[in-house]
C-alpha positions in Angstrom: -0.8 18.2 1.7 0.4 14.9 3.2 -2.1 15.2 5.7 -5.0 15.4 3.3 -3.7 12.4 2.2 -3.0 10.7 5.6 -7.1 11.0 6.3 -8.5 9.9 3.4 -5.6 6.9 2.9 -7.2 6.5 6.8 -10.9 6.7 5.6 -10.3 3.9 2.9 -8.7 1.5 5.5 -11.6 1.4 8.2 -14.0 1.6 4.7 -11.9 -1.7 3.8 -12.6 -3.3 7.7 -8.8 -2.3 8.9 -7.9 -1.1 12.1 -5.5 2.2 11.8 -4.3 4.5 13.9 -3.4 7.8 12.9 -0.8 10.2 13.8 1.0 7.6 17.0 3.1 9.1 19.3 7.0 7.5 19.7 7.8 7.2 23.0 11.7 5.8 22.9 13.3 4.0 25.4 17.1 4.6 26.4 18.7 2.8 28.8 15.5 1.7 30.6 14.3 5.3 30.3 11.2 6.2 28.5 11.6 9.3 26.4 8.6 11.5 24.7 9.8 12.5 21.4 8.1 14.5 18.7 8.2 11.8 16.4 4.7 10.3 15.4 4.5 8.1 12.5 1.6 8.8 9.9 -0.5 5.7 10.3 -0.5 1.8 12.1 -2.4 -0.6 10.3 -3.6 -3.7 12.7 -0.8 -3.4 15.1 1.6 -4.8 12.2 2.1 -2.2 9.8 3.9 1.6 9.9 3.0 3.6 7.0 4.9 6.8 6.1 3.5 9.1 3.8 5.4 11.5 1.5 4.8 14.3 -0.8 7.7 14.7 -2.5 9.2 14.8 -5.4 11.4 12.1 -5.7 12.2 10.0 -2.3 15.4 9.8 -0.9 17.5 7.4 1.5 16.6 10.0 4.5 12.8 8.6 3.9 13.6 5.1 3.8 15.7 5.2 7.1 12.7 7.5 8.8 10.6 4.6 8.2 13.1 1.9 9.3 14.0 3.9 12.1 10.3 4.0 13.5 9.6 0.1 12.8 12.5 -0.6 15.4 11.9 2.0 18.0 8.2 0.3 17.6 9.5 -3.0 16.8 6.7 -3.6 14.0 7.7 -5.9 11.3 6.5 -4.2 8.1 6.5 -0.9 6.8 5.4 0.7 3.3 6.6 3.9 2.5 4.0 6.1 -0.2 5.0 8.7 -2.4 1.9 11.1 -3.6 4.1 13.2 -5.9 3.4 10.7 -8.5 1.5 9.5 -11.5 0.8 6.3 -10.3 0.9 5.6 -6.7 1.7 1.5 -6.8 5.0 2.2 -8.3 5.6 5.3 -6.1 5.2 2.8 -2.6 8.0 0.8 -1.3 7.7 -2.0 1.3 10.2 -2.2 4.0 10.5 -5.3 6.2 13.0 -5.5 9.2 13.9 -8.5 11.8 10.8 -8.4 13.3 9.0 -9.9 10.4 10.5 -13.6 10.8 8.7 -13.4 14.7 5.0 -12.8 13.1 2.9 -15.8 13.7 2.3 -18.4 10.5 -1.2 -19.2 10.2 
């Protein structure tokens, strides 16, 4: 189900003029070595943003540290986290910001 929702969330960004990429690959670096991984993270808005995209219901801490975990293996600054098993998807979405987010340029 979340990746019904992945495509269309995906549709409505590039509708809206954003640039999103879908379903990124993690590549993680230890010790100066670069690993594949299986992790891929749902969606990258402009460069900046990590979406995760849940179907459950009720979120838990493991989906708030999945997210956290991919915005510093990435080192992106933001992240929003949405849950679909709801009634109203604004309250269901949490926003996650990290160390990064004090290094984004002020315009």
């Amino acid at each position: 189900m979340e990746s019904v929702y992945e495509k269309c969330l995906l549709f409505e960004l590039e509708k809206n003029g954003f640039k999103a990429l879908q379903q990124v690959p993690i590549t993680i670096n230890y010790e100066g070595n670069l690993i594949d991984s299986e992790l891929k993270l749902d969606l990258l808005v402009e460069d900046t943003i990590i979406v995760e995209l849940k179907a459950v219901q009720e979120l838990l801490p493991v989906h708030s540290a999945q997210l956290i975990s991919y915005m510093k293996l990435l080192k992106k600054p933001q992240g929003l986290l949405f849950n679909f098993y709801s009634d109203n998807l604004t309250k269901s979405m949490k926003p996650l910001i990290n160390e990064f987010f004090d290094r984004l340029p002020v315009e």
